[in-house]
N, C-alpha and C positions, 0 to 999 in steps of 0.2 A: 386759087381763083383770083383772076383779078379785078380792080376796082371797077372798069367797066363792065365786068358784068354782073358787077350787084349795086343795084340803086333800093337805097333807105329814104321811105317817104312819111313824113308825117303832118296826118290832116288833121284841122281841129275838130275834137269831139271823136278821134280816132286815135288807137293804140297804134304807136309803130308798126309798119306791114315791111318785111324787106321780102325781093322778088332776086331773084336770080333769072339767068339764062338756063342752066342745068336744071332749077327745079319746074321750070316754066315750058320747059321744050322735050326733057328724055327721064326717061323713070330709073328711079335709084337704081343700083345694082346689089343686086343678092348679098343676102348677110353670108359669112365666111359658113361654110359649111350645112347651108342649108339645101334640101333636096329641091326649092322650089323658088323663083324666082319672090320678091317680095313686092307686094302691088301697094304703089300708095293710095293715099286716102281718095276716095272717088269725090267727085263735084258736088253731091249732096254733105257728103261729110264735110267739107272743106268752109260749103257755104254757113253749115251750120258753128263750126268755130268761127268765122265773122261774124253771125251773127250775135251770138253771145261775148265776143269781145266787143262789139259795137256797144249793146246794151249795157255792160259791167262798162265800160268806158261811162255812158252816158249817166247811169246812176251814178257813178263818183263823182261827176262835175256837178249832178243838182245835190246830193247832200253835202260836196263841202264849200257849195255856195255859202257866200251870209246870209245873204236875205233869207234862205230857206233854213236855215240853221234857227235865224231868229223868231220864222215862222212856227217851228218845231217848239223851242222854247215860251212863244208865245200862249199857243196852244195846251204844251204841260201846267203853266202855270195858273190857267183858269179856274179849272177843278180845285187849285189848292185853295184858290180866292172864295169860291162857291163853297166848297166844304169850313173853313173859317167863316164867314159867312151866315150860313146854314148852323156852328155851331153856337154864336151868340144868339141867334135867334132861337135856341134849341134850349135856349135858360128858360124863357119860359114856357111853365109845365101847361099852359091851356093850347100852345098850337098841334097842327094838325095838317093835313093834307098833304105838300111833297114835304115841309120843312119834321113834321112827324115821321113820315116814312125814314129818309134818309136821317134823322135822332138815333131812329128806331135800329135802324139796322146800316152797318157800312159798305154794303154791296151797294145799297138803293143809288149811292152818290154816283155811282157810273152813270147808270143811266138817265140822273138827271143831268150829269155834267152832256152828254148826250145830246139830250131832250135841248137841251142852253146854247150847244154851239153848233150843231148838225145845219142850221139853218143859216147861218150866214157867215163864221165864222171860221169852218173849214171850209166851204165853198169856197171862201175869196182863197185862200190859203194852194187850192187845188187850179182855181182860176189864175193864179198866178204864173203856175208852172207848165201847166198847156198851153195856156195862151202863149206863154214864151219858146213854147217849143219848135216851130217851123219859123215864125214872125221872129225870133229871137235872133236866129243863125240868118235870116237872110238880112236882116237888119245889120248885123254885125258882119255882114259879107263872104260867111265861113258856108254858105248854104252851097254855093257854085264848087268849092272844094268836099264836101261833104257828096256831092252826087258824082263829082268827078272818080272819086274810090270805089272799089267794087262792093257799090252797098245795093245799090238800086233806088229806086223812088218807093217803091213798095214798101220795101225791106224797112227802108230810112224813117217811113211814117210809121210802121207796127213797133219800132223800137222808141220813137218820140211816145206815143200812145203808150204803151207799158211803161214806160219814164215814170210817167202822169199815173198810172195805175200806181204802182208800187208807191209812189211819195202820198198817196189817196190813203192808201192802207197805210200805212208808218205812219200817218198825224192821227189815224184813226185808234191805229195800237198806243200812241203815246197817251191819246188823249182817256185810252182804258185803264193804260199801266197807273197812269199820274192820278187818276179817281179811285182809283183801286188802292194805291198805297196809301195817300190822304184820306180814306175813308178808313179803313184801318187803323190808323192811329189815332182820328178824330170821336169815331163813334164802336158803340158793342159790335159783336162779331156774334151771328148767331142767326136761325131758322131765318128764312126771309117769309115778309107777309107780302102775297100777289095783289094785282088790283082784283081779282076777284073774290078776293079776301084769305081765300087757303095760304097755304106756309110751304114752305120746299127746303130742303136740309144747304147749307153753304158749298156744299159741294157742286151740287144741283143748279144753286145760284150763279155759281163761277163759270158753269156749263152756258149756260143762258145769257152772258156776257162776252163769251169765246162767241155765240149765236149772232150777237146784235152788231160785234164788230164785223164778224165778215159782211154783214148785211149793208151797213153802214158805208162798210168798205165798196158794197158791189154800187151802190148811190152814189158814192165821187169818184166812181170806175167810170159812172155813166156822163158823169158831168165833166170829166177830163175827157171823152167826146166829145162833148159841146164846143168846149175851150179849143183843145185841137183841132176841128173844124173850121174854126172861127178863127183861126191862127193862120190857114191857108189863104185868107181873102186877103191878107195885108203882109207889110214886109213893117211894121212897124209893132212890136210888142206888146207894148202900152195901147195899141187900141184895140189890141184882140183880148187883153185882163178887162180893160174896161167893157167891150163890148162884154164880155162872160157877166161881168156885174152887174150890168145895167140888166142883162136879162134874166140872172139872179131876182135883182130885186124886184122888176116889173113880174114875174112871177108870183112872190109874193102879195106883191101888192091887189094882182087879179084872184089871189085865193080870198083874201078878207073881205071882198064885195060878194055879197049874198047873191047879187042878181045873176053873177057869170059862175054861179055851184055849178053847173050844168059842164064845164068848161075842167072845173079841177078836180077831175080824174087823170087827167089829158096833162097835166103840168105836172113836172121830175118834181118838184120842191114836195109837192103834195105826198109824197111815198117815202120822204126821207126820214117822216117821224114814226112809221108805221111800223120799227122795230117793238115797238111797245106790245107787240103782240106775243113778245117770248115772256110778259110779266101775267101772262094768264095763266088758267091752268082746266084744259090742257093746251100747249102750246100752240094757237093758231098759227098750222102753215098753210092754210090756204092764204090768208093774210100775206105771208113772208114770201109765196109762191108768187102771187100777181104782183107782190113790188118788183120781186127778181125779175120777171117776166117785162115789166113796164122799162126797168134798169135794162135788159139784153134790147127790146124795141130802141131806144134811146140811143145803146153803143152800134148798132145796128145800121139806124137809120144818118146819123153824124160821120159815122166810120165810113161809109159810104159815101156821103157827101165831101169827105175829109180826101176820100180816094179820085174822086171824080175830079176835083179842083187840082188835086197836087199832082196826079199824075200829067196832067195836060199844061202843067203853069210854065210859062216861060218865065228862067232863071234869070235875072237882071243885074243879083251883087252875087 
């Protein structure tokens, strides 16, 4: 074959594609002794390995980023702080409330390391990496070669968006594994006591924390729509992380005004803490159901807006 008719193209945020004239124009020819000609891969199959090389491309550039690297380790190391913490105040024998629970038993410290950083902590963490996912590449100018590959604008956005999902989940697992094994070596190991007072065998317990991570997890699934939305309006990075913050925290700030209760049903922050319903017994899932349900409304209603902007954006860099 010769070198004209194979061109090797590589885009950023994409794995090498080489094209040929032969594979691009006439179908292989039959393996040596077969009764049946051999059909290649059809158009669905074809597109479904781009997409999955797109995607594995795109997770390996955001985990061996720094920033997000240090994000990761920033987040492991909270729990350790909380559980150290948690154990000097654990000297004295008259307290009570979370600093006795988690004493008391080493499960408890997930869910309050949890309880400690669900709310603003991994959000920014999650705001970082949405926001920078459309606003990132066009900023950096890679966005024009990015749609120029056979990915599509569809394609391009559900693989930015799972990006964000998958790095949502991973700070969410680190931030279980890292309270989990600091808890472990800090504090007994043994029956866990629920808030409604009964006990559940450790096994049980560890079930109930597998529960609160995916939950957790579908909560910065929801808000990595936000971010990626909010990532379409601008070619500038940084004001799609900030915007995700700003409305981060004016969130919250509208949950602690009594007058607008009325209001915080209606706000993502508000569902984020409501994994605390696997510390009952028995397990409220209708609790777990309507967060999920709030969480799909959210990836939903962004995802949509996220599609409506980007597939109509004129490309500039």
């Amino acid at each position: 074959m010769s070198t004209a008719e194979t061109q090797e193209r590589r885009t950023p945020g994409l794995v090498p594609v080489t094209e040929t004239m032969r594979t691009a124009e006439r179908r292989p020819s039959s393996a040596p002794g077969s009764s049946e000609p051999s059909e290649p891969a059809g158009p669905p199959v074809r597109l479904a390995s781009a997409f999955w090389r797109l995607l594995g491309s795109e997770l390996g550039l955001t985990f061996r980023r720094p920033r997000n690297q240090v994000m990761l380790a920033v987040l492991a190391s909270v729990p350790v702080l909380i559980g150290i913490a948690l154990r000097i105040a654990s000297a004295d024998e008259a307290v009570g409330g979370l600093i006795g629970a988690v004493a008391g038993n080493s499960l408890m410290l997930t869910f309050a390391s949890f309880s400690f950083l669900v709310l603003l902590l991994m959000p920014i963490a999650v705001s970082v990496v949405g926001g920078d996912s459309i606003a990132g590449e066009a900023g950096a100018g890679t966005l024009r070669y990015l749609l120029a590959a056979p990915a599509g604008r569809t394609r391009l956005l559900v693989v930015k968006y799972l990006n964000a999902v998958v790095f949502g989940y991973a700070i969410t697992v680190v931030v279980a594994l890292s309270a989990l094994v600091t808890g472990l070596i800090l504090f007994p190991v043994g029956p866990v006591t629920l808030l409604s007072g009964s006990t559940i065998s450790v096994a049980e317990g560890l079930l109930r924390i597998l529960l609160t991570v995916g939950y957790v997890g579908a909560g910065m699934a929801a808000l990595a729509a936000v971010a990626v939305a909010l990532s379409t309006f601008t070619e500038v990075s940084i004001g799609a992380i900030a915007a995700t913050m700003v409305l981060i925290i004016v969130t919250q700030v509208l949950r602690a005004i009594p007058q607008l209760e009325a209001i915080t049903p209606y706000l993502l922050p508000s569902w984020w803490t409501k994994f605390d319903a696997v510390l009952r017994s028995p397990i409220d899932f209708a609790g777990l159901s309507q967060g999920l349900l709030v969480f799909g409304a959210y990836i939903l209603l962004f995802g949509s807006i996220a599609w409506a902007r980007f597939s109509g954006k004129d490309i500039t860099s």
